[in-house]
C-alpha positions as CSV (number, residue, x, y, z in Angstrom):
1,X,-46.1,3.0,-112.2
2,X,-44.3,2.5,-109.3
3,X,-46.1,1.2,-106.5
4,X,-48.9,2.8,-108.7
5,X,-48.2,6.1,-107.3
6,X,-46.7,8.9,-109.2
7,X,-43.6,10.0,-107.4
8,X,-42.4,13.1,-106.6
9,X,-39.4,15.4,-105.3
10,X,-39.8,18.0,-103.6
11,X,-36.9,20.9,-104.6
12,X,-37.5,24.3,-102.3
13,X,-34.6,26.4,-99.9
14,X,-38.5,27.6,-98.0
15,X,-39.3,25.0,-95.2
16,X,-42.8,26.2,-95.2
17,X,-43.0,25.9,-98.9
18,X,-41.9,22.4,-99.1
19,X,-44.7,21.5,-96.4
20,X,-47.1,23.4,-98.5
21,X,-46.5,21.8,-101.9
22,X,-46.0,18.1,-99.9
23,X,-49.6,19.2,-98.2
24,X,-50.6,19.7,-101.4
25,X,-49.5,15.9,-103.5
26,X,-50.8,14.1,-99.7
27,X,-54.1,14.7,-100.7
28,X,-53.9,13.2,-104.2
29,X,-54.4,9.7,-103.8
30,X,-52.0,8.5,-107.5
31,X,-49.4,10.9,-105.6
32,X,-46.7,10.0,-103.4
33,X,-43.9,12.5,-101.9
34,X,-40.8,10.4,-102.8
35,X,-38.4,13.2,-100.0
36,X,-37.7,16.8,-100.2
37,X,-34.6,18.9,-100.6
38,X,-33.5,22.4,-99.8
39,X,-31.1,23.3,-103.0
40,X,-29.8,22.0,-105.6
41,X,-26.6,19.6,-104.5
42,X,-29.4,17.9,-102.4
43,X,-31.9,17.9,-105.0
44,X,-29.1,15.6,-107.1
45,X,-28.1,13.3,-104.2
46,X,-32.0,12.6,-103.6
47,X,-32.8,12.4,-107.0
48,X,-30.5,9.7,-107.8
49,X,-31.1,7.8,-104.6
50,X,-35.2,8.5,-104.5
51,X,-35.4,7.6,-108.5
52,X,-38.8,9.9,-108.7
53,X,-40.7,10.1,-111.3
54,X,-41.3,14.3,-111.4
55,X,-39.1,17.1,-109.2
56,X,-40.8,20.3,-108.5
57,X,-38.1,22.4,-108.5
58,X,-38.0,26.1,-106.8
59,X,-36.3,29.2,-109.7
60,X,-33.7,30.2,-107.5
61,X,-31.8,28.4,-105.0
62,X,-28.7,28.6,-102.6
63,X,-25.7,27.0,-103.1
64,X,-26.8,25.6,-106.7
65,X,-28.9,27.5,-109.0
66,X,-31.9,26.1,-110.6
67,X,-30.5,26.3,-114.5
68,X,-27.4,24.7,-113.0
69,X,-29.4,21.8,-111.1
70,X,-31.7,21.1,-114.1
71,X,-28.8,20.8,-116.4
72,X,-26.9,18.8,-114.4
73,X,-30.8,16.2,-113.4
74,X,-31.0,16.0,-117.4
75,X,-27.5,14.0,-117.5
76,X,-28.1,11.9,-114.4
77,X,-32.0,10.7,-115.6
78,X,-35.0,11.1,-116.7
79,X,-37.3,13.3,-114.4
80,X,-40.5,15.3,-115.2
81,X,-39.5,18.7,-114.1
82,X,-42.0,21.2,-112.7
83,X,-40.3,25.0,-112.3
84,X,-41.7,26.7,-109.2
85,X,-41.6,30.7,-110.0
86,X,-41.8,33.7,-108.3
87,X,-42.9,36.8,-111.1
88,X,-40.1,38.7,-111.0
89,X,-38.2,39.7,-114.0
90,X,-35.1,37.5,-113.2
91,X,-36.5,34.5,-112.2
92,X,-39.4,34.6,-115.2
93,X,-36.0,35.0,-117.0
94,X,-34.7,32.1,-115.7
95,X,-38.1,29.9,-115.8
96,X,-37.9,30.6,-119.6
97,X,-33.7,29.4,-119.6
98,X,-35.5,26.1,-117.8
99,X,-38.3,25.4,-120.1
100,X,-35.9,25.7,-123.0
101,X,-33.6,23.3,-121.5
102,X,-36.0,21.4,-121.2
103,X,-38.3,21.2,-117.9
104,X,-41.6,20.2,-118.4
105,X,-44.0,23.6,-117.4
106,X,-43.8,26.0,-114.1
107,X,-45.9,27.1,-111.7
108,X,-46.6,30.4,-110.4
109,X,-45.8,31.7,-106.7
110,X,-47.7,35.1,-106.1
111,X,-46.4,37.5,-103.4
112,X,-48.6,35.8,-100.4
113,X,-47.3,32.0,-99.9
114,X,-50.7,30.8,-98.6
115,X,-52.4,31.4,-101.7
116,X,-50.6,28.2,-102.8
117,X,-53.1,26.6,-100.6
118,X,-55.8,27.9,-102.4
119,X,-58.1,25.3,-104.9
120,X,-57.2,26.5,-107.8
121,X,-53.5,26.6,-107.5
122,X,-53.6,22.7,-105.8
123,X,-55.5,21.8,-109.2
124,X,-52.6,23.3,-111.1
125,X,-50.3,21.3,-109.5
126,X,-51.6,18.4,-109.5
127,X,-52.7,19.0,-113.1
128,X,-49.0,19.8,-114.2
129,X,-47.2,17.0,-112.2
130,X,-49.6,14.2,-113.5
131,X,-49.7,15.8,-117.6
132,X,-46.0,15.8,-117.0
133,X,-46.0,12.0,-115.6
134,X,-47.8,11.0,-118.8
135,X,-46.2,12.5,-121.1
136,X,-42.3,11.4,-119.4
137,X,-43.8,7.9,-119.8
138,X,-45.3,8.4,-123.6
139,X,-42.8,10.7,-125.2
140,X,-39.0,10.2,-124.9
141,X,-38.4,13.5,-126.5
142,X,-39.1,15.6,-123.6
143,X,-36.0,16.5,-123.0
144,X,-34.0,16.2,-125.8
145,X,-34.3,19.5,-128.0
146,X,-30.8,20.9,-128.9
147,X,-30.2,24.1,-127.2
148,X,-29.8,26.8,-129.2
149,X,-26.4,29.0,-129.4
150,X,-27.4,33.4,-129.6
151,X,-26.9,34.5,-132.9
152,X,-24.1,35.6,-134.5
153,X,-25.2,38.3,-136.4
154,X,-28.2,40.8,-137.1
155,X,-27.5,41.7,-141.1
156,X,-30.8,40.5,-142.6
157,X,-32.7,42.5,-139.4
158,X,-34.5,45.5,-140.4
159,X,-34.7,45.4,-144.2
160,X,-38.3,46.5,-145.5
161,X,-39.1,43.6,-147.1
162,X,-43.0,43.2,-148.0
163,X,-45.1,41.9,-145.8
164,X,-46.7,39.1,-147.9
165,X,-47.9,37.1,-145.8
166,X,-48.8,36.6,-141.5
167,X,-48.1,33.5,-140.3
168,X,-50.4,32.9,-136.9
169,X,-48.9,30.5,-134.6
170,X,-51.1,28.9,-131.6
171,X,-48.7,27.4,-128.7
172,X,-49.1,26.0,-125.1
173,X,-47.2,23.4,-122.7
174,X,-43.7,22.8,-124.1
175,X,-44.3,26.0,-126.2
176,X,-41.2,28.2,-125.2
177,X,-38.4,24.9,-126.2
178,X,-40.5,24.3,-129.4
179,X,-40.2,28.1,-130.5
180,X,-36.7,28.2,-129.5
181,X,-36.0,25.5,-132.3
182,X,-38.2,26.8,-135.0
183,X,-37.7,30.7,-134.5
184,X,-33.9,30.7,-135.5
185,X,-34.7,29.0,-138.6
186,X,-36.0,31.7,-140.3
187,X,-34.2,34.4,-142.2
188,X,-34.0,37.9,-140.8
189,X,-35.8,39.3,-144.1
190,X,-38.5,36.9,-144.2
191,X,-41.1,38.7,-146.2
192,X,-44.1,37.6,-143.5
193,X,-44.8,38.8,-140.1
194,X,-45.0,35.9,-137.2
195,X,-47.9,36.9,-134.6
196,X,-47.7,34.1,-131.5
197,X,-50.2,32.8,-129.0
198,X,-48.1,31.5,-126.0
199,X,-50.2,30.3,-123.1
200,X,-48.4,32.0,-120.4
201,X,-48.8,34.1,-117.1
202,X,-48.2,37.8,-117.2
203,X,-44.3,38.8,-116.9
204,X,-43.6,35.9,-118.4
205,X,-44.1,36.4,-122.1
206,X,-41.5,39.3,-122.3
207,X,-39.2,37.3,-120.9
208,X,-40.0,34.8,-123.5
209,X,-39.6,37.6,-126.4
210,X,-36.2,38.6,-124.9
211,X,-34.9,35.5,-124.9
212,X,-35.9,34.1,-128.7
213,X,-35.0,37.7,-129.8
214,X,-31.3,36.8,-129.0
215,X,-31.3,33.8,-130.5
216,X,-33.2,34.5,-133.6
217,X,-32.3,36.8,-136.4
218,X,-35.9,38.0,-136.5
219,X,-36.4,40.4,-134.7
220,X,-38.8,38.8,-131.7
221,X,-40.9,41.3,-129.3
222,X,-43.7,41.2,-126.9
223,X,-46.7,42.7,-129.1
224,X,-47.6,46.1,-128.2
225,X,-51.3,47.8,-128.5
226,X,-50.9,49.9,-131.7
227,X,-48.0,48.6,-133.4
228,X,-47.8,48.1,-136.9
229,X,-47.2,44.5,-137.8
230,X,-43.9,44.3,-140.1
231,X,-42.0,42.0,-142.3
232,X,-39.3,40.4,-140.4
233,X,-40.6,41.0,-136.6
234,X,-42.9,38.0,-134.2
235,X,-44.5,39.3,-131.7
236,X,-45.8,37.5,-128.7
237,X,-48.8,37.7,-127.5
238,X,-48.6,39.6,-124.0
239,X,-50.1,37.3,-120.8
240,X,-53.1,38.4,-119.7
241,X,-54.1,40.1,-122.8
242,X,-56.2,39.0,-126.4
243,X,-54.0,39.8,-129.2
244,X,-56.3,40.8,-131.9
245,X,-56.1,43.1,-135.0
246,X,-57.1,46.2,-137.0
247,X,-56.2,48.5,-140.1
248,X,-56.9,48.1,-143.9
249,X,-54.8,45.9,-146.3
250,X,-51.5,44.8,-145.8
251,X,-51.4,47.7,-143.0
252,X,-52.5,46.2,-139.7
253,X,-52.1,47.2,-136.2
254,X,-52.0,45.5,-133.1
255,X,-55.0,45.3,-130.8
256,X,-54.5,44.2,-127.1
257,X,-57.5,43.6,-125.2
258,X,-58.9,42.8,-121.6
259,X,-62.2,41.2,-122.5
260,X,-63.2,38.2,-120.8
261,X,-60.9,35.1,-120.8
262,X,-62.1,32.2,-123.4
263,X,-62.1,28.9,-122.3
264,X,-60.4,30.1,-119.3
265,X,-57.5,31.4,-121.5
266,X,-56.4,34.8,-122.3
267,X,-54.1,35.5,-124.5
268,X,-56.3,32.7,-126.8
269,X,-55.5,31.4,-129.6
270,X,-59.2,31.1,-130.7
271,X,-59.5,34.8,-130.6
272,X,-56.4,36.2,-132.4
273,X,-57.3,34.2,-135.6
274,X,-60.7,34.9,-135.8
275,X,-59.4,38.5,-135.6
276,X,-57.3,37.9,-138.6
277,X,-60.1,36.3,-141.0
278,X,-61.3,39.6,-140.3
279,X,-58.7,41.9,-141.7
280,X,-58.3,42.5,-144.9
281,X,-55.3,41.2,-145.3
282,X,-54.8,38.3,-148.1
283,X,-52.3,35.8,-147.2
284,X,-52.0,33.4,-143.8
285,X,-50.6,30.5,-142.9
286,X,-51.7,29.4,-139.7
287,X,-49.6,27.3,-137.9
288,X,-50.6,24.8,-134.3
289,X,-48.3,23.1,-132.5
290,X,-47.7,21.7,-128.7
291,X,-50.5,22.5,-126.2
292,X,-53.4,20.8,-124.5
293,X,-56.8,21.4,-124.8
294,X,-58.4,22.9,-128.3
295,X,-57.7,26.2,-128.1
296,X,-57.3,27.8,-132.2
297,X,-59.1,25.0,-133.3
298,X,-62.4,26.9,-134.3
299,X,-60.1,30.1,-135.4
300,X,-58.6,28.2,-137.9
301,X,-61.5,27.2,-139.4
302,X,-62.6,30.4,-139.6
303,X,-59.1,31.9,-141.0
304,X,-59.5,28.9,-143.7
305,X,-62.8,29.6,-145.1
306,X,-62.6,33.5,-144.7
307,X,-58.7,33.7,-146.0
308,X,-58.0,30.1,-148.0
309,X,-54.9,29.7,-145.4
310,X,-52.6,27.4,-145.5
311,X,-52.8,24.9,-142.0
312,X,-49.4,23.1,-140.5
313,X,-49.9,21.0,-137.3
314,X,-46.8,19.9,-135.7
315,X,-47.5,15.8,-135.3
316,X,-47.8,13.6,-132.7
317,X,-44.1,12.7,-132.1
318,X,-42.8,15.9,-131.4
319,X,-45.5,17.6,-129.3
320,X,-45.0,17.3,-125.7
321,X,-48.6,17.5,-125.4
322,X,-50.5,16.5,-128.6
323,X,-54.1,18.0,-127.4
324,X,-53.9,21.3,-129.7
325,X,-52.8,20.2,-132.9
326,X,-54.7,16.3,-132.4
327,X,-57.9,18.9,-132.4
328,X,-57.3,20.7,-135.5
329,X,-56.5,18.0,-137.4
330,X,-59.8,16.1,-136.2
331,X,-62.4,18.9,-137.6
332,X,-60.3,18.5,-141.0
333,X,-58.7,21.9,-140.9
334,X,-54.9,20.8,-141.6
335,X,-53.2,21.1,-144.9
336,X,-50.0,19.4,-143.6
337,X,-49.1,17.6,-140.1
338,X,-45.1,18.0,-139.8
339,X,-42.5,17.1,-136.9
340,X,-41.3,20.3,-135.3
341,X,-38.2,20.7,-136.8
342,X,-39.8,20.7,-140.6
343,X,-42.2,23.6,-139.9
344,X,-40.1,26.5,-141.2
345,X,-39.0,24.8,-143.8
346,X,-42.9,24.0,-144.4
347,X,-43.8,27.3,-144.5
348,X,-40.6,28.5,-146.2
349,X,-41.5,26.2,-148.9
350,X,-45.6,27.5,-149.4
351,X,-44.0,31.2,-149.4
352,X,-41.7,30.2,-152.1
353,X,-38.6,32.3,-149.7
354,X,-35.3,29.9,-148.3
355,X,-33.3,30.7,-145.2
């Protein structure tokens, strides 16, 4: 580490945010403000003078947008890169363009700026900066997934295949590039319904449906209370809301609900499959990939000895954070640990289908 401080830009066109986020690192004592800059041409020039280990860069800039600056910090080195986000449609649109191409996580600004001053919002930061740090230094992957072109076509979307089987995927930090390599994998009749636990804010999610939808020739939607799960179609969780189920047999309905967080998590991964082992629905595979924490370990376990599914993990080389599936995997619940890019093939394979 250099001069064993962790060292950060500071990306924002707001004065008083950039003395509110450099506030903020001062009091951290691994932390060390490497400079600041106001927009994107700056953030470059600083960036490859300052060498810093993680940028917190601000959604929407003047003079050079933030997709444009991250694309063009990826080709000049290797930087943990922290979106800063307003919760507006566009730029939730555009923090979901930046985590695919591959910055680290984002951080939420509400509408009053002094609430990033408060405790828990400093902890975030700090949390996210030094989890980025780590995982910069441990995994060289970062931010190399291939980008993704939109799809060509929609002729396998729509056909009423049977729903055979659910497959339950439980996702956190580095969630939205890994789904947007493993979601356009799969064919647009796949006889199974995807249901998807994305640790994310509220607003954010849809724009994470919206975006996989066009790249995918499933049809991908944020999950809506009372709609009938279908072959073909993933749904994402909504932020803020515990996606859960009912119905009888192969007919189940969504349930959103606004019970108490779990594990200081809601959506939670925990709580949509123990919803499933529930149903009476017959076949699952349950699928856990990127994230930190344990979140869907103890659902699993019950989706396994209630329904005899079928575990993936996604392994330790291609998580960004290895926390999730690590957890599973060390109560015994796994049936197969895969990199990323085998999963739908994985699963393809256990549902006997091809794409």
């Amino acid at each position: 580490m250099k001069n064993d401080k962790i060292r950060v830009l500071i990306v924002d066109d707001s004065a008083l945010m950039r003395r509110i986020i450099q506030n903020i690192l001062i009091q951290d004592p691994d932390l060390e403000v490497a400079g600041v800059a106001k927009d994107g041409i700056e953030a470059l020039k600083k960036a490859a003078e300052l060498d810093p280990d993680i940028i917190t860069l601000d959604v929407e800039m003047p003079v050079m947008d933030g997709i444009s600056c991250i694309e063009n910090l990826l080709k000049q080195g290797s930087y943990g890169i922290i979106m800063v986000s307003s919760f507006t449609k566009d730029r939730a649109n555009t923090t979901i363009r930046a985590l695919e191409l591959g910055a680290f996580d984002f951080v939420t600004k509400s509408g009053n700026i002094f609430d990033m001053s408060s405790p828990g919002k400093q902890k975030e930061i700090i949390d996210k900066i030094k989890l980025a740090y780590r995982t910069l230094k441990n995994n060289q992957l970062l931010n190399t997934v291939k980008r993704k072109e939109p799809k060509e076509s929609a002729e396998n979307i729509g056909k009423l295949n049977e729903m055979k089987y659910i497959i339950a995927m439980g996702i956190s930090t580095g969630g939205p590039r890994a789904l947007s390599e493993i979601l356009p994998e799969f064919p647009g009749d796949l006889p199974a319904a995807i249901v998807i636990v994305q640790h994310m804010p509220p607003g954010f999610t849809a724009s994470l449906a919206a975006r996989l939808n066009e790249i995918c020739k499933l049809s991908v939607k944020e999950a809506e209370d009372g709609e009938e799960l279908r072959a073909g179609h993933a749904y994402i969780a909504p932020g803020d809301y515990h996606l859960t189920f009912d119905g009888e047999g192969s007919k189940l309905r969504i349930k959103l609900l606004k019970t108490p967080p779990v594990g200081g998590l809601r959506p939670n991964v925990d709580i949509m499959m123990e919803s499933l082992s529930e149903t009476g629905f017959g076949s699952f595979i349950g699928v856990i990939m990127t994230g930190m924490g344990n979140d869907g370990s103890k659902g699993l376990i019950k989706l396994k000895r209630k329904k005899n599914a079928f575990i993936i993990a996604q392994d330790e080389s291609t998580s960004i954070v290895f926390g999730m599936p690590r957890s599973a995997i060390d109560i015994g619940v796994v049936d197969k640990t895969v990199p990323l890019q085998e999963i739908p093939t994985c699963i393809m394979n256990f549902m006997g289908v091809h794409g």
